[in-house]
C-alpha positions in Angstrom: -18.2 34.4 2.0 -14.9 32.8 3.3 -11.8 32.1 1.1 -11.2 31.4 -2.2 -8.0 29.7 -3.4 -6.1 28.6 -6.2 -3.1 26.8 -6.9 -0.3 27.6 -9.2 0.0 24.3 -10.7 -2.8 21.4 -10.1 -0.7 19.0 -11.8 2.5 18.0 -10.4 5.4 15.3 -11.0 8.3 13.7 -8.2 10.2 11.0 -7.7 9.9 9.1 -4.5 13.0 10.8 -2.6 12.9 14.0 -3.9 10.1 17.2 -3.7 8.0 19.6 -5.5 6.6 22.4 -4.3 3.4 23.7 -5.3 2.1 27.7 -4.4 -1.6 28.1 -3.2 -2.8 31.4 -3.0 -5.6 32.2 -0.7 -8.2 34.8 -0.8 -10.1 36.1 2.2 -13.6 37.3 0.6 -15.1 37.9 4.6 -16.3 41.3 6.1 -14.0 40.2 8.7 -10.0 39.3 9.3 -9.8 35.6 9.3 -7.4 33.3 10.5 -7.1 30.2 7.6 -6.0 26.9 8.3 -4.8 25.0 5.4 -4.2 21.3 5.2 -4.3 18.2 2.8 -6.6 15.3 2.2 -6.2 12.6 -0.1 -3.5 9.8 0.2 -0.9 12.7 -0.5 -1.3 13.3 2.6 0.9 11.2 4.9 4.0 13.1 2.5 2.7 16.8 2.1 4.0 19.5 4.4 2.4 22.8 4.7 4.1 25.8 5.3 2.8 28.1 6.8 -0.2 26.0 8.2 -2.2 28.9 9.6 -2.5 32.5 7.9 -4.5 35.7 9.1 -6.0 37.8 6.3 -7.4 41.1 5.9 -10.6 41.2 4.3 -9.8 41.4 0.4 -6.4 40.6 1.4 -4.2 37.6 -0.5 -1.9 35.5 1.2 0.6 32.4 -0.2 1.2 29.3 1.3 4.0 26.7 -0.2 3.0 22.9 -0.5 5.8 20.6 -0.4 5.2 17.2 -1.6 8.2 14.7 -0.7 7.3 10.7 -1.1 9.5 8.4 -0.1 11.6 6.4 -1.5 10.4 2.7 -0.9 7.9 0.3 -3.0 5.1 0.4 -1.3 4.5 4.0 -3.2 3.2 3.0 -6.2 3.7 4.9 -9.1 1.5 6.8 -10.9 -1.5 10.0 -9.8 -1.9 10.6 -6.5 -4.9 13.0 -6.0 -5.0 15.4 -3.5 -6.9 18.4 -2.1 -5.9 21.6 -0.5 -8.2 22.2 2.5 -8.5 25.9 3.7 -10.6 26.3 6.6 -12.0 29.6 8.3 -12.3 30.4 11.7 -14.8 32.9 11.2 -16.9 31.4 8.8 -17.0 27.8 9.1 -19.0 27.7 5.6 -16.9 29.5 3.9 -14.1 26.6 3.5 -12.9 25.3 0.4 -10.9 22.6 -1.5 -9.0 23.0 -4.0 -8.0 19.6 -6.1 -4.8 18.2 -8.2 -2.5 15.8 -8.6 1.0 14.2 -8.2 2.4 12.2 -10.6 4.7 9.7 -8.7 7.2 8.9 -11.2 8.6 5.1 -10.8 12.3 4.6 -9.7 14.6 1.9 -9.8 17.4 1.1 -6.8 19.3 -1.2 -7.7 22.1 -2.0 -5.4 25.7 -3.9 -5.9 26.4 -7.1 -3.5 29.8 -7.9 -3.1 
C-alpha cells in the first residue's frame, strides 16, 4: 500500500532571490513502520530543499515535511511555471511510492544597477 501524500498548495509563486515554502503531508497506508524518503524532480530541483528528507511513520500515521523553493537571482532562470514533483519513496514497499505534482510560478525581476 505505501504512502499517500498531498500538498498544501500545488501552485506556488517567488521571485528569484527570495522563497516559498510549500507543506506536504505524508500518509503511511503499510501494515508496517516505514521510513519515507522524499525528494524533487523536475527542473525545480537544482533550488528545492527538503526538510526533513527522511521520515519514519507508524502505520496509519501522518507526518509533515516543508518544501522550500529559493531560485536564484540571475537571468538564466527564466520566468514563468516551473513544474515540479514531490517524490516519496518507501523502504518497505518499493511500489508503494508516489509523486505528487505542482508548480512554481517564477515571477520576473529587474536589477538594475547605478554606474558611477
Amino acid at each position: 500500500m505505501g504512502a499517500t501524500t498531498s500538498l498544501a498548495n500545488r501552485q506556488l509563486s517567488v521571485t528569484p532571490g527570495g522563497s516559498v515554502d510549500c507543506k506536504v503531508q505524508v500518509r503511511n497506508n503499510g501494515m508496517l513502520v516505514d521510513q519515507f524518503t522524499v525528494d524533487i524532480v523536475g527542473d525545480a530541483q537544482e533550488w528545492a530543499e527538503v526538510e526533513p528528507r527522511i521520515i519514519n511513520l507508524m502505520p496509519g500515521q501522518d507526518g509533515q515535511v516543508t518544501v522550500k523553493f529559493a531560485p536564484p537571482k540571475k537571468s538564466a532562470l527564466p520566468a514563468g511555471f516551473v513544474p515540479f514533483g514531490v517524490r516519496v519513496l518507501s523502504r518497505e514497499e518499493p511500489q508503494g511510492s508516489v509523486v505528487e505534482e505542482g508548480a512554481v510560478q517564477v515571477e520576473p525581476f529587474t536589477d538594475l544597477q547605478r554606474s558611477e
